[in-house]
MARLOMAR-17298 format. One record per residue (C-alpha): x, y, z. Coordinates in steps of 0.2 Angstrom, whole numbers, plus 2048, in hexadecimal, padded with zeros to 3 digits. Layout:
N
XYZ;...
This chain:
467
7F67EB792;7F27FE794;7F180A786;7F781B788;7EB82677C;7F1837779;7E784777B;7EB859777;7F085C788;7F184C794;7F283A792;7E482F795;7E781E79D;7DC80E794;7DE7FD79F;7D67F1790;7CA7E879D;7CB7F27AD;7D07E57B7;7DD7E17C8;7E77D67BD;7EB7E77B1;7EB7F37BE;7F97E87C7;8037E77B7;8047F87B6;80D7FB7C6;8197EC7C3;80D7DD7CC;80F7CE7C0;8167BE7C7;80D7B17D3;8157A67E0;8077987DE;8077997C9;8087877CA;7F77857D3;7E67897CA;7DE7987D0;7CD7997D8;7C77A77D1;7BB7B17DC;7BA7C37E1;7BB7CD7F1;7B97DD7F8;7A57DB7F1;7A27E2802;7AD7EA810;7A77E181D;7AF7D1812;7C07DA814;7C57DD828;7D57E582D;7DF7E6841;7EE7EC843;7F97E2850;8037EF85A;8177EE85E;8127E286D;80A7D5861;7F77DA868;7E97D985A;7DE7EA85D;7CE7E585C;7BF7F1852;7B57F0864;7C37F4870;7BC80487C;7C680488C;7C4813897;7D1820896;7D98278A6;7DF83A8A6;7EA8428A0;7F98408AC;80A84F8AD;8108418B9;8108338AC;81684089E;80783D894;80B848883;7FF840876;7EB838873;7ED82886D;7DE81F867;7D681085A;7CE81684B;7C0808844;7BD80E832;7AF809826;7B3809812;7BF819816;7CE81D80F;7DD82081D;7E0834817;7CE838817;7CA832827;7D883B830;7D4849825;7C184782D;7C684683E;7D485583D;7C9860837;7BA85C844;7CA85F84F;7CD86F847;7E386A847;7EF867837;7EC854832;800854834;7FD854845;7F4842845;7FF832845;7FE82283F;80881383C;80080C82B;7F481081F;7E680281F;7DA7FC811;7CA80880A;7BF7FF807;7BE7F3813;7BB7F4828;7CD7FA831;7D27FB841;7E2805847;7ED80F853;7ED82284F;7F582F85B;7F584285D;800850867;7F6858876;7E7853880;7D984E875;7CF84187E;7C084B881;7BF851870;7C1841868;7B283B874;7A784586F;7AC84385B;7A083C850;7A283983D;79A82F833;7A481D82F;7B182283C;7B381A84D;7BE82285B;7BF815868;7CD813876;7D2823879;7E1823885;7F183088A;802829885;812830889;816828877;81082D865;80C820856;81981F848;81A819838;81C807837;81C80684A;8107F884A;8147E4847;8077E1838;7F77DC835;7E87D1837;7DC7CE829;7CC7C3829;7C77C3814;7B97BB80C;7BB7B77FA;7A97B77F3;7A27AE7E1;7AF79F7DF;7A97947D1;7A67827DA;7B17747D4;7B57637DC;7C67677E2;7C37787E9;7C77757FB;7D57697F7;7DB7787EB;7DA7857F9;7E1778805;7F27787FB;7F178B7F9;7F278D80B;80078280C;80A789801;80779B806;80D795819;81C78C811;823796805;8197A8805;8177B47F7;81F7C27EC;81E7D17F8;8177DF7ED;8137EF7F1;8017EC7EE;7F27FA7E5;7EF8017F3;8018097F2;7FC8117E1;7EB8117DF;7DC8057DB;7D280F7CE;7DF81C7CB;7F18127CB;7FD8217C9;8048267D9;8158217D5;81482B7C2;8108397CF;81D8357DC;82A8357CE;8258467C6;82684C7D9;8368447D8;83D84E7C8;83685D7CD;82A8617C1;81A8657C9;8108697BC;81285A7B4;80D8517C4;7FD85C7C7;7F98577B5;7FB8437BB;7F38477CB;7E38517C6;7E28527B2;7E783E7AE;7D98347AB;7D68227B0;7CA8167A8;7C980D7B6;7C581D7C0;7B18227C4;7A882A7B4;7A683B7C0;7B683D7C2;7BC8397B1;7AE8477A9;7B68537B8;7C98507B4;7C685079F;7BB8617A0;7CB86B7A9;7D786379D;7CC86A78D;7C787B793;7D58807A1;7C88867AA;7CE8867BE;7C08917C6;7B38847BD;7BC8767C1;7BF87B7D4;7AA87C7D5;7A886D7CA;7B38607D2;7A98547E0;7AD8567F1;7B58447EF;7C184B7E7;7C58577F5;7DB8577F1;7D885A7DF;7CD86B7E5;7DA8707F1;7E686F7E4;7DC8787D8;7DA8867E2;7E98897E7;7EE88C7D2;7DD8967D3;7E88A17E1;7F88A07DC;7F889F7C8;8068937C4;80D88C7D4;80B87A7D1;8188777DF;80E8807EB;7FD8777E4;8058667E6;80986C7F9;7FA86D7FD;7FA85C800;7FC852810;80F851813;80A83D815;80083D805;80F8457FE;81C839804;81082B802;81182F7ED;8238317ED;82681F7F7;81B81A7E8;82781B7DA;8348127E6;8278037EB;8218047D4;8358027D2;8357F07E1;8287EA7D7;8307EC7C8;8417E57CD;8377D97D5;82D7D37C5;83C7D57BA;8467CA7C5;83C7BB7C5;8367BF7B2;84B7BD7AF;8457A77B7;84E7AC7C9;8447A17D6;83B7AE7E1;8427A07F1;85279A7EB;8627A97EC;86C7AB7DC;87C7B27DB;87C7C47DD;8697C27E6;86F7CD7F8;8667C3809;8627CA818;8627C382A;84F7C4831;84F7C8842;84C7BC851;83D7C4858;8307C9848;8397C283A;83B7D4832;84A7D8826;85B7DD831;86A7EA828;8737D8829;8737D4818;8807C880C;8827C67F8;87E7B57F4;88C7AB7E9;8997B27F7;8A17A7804;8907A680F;88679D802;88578C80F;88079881D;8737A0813;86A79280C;86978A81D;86179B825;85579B815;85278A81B;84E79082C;84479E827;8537AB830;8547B481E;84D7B880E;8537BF7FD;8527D17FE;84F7E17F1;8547F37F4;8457FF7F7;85180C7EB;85381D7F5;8618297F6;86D81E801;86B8107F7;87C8077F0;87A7FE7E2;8897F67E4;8847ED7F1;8767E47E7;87E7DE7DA;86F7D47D0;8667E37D4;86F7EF7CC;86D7E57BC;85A7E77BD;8597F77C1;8637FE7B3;8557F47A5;8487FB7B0;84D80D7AD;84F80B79D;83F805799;8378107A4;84282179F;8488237AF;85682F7B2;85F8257C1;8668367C5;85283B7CF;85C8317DD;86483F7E1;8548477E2;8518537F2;84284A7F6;84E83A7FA;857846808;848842811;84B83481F;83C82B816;84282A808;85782380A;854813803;84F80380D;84E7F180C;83F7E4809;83D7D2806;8387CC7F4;82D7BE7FE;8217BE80B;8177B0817;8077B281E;8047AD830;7FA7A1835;7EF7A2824;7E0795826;7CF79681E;7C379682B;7B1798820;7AE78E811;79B78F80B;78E7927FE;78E7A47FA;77F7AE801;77F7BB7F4;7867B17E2;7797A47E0;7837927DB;7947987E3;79F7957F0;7A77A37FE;7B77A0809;7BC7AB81A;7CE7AB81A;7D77B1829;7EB7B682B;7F77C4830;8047CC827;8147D582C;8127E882D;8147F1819;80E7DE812;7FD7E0806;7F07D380A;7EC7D57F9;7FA7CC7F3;7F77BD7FE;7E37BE7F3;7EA7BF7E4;7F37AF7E4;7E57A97E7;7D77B07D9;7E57B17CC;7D77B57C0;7E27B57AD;
């Protein structure tokens, strides 16, 4: 449970123990495919070299954190337009290293593309991209925890979502020995390949210490910009570092922007933008909140529609609907034949198709869907759905009217579709061995990949579900 204590100005957020399992409810993260196995327990991300991340590009090719190739030139013949290249970060969040590297390049960090937004605190490598001729630049760039390496010309940019997933090599450290712990992990495994898992939208959609970028997402939504500078800058998280707790408090109490802009840490470098931009322009919140990346900005406001799939998501299950087995009113899509992704072909279950559809179940050709809710959304066409959806609101004071939002005019944010389950690929364990750094325990290496927009963190929970 959280409690929300009230101050004179903002609200202060208290999560009664602080840990994953609280900070999940509170975007919606409840239910377990495996809650009929015993959980190991564990932790992970002790260290970042325990949590390894590659993307796999559209041709199905891992990029490897090594990979150096030599670049040819920049060619007019072969229509070379863009710098494409592998960023290898180190404990780094995704916006700060390309705000790093854009401001060593001295260009807008708009003008850097990527495909997905990888893991902090962990070691990642991916494909970024940028317009113009910039190998000789990034050559010579040198920042600390950031590696530029296979820097070629491309006629073609990076998009988002343009690559094919993820692979993930995760150690889970400090598991309590028993004498069925292999055999235990053994039918995880199993299951996990069998069946698969809730696909949530993960922490890292809303923040692992300061969970709230769907509360600023919707203010975004509703217009009212003061209220979300106040969620972003003034709120207070307990989970949040003490530093920045003192910071955020001391501007709430005495209002004090100038002191604020010279006392916020350097960390907290959108938070100081923001504040100088009110410093400038008294009472322009909207302006304040632009100051923002553009991707930053859409990335809060495609939190509130992820913090509504979990919730449908939750609720739908909390209802006793089988996460694998269609109910009526449940809509299915038709994966496709080459990557298994969710196609536009899509059926209401407890139609005329219900034989067809529980064969392609069978056959792992389709999967129970839920609406990612944006401004092309018909509710209509998901009947179960819109059930939910209405409670949700409700108990959330939601005005379903914000769909109308301009923000939703935004191609980004129309409304898609995404699974309500998941399956790893090819998920083994390929360590298992006392644990050098917990005296009396036992660490595992797990291997996997997941499809693009699936949180590895989801696939780990299952297995630590610590109560």
């Amino acid at each position: 449970m959280t409690d929300k204590l009230s101050t004179s100005e903002i609200d202060t957020y208290i999560f009664n123990k602080n840990d994953e399992q609280e900070i999940e409810r509170f975007v919606g993260i409840e239910i377990y495919a495996t809650s009929k196995i015993k959980g190991i327990g564990g932790i992970y991300k002790n260290k970042f070299k325990d949590f390894i991340v590659k993307e796999i590009d559209i041709n199905g090719k891992t990029l490897s954190i090594k990979e150096d190739y030599k670049s040819h030139p920049f060619s007019k013949e072969l229509k070379d337009q863009y710098t494409i290249f592998n960023l290898t970060k180190v404990n780094k969040d995704s916006f700060e290293a390309i705000r790093q590297i854009s401001k060593s390049l001295k260009i807008p960090s708009d003008w850097i593309k990527y495909s997905g937004i990888k893991d902090k605190f962990s070691i990642s490598v991916q494909k970024l991209a940028i317009r113009g001729n910039f190998i000789e630049e990034l050559r010579r760039l040198k920042l600390r925890d950031i590696f530029i390496r296979n820097i070629q010309p491309s006629k073609k940019s990076v998009k988002l979502g343009s690559h094919r997933g993820n692979h993930f090599t995760i150690v889970l450290r400090n598991i309590k020995n028993s004498r069925d712990l292999q055999e235990n992990l053994n039918e995880y495994i199993s299951f996990l390949n069998n069946y698969g898992f809730p696909n949530y939208f993960g922490l890292q959609r809303f923040g692992s210490f300061r969970p709230n970028s769907h509360i600023v997402g919707h203010c975004l939504i509703e217009g009212d910009y003061k209220k979300a500078f106040e969620e972003y800058v003034l709120t207070t998280y307990s989970t949040e570092l003490p530093e920045s707790k003192i910071v955020r408090r001391k501007l709430r109490n005495d209002k004090n922007l100038e002191k604020a802009y010279e006392t916020f840490p350097k960390s907290l470098n959108y938070e100081r933008n923001m504040i100088l931009h009110l410093i400038e322009n008294p009472g322009d919140y909207k302006g304040s909140l632009n100051t923002l990346p553009s991707a930053l900005k859409q990335l809060l406001v495609s939190s509130f529609q992820s913090f509504l799939f979990n919730k449908m998501l939750t609720l739908r299950v909390d209802k006793g609907f089988s996460l694998f087995k269609p109910i009526k009113g449940d809509v299915l899509s038709i994966l496709d034949d080459h990557h298994g992704n969710v196609t536009k072909a899509k059926y209401i279950y407890g139609k005329n198709y219900d034989e067809y559809l529980d064969k392609a179940i069978k056959l792992n050709r389709a999967v129970i869907i839920l609406p990612i809710i944006g401004n092309n959304t018909n509710l209509d066409d998901f009947p179960l759905v819109k059930q939910l959806l209405e409670e949700i609101c409700g108990q959330e004071k939601i005005d379903k009217n914000i769909f109308s939002s301009e923000y939703f005019n935004e191609p980004e944010f129309k409304g898609s579709l995404r699974a309500i389950t998941t399956k790893p690929i090819g998920l083994k364990m390929t360590n298992f061995e006392a644990d050098d750094l917990f005296t009396g325990k036992t660490k595992v290496k797990l291997e996997f990949s997941l499809s693009k927009g699936v949180y590895a963190t989801m696939l780990i929970r299952e297995f630590i579900k610590q109560s």
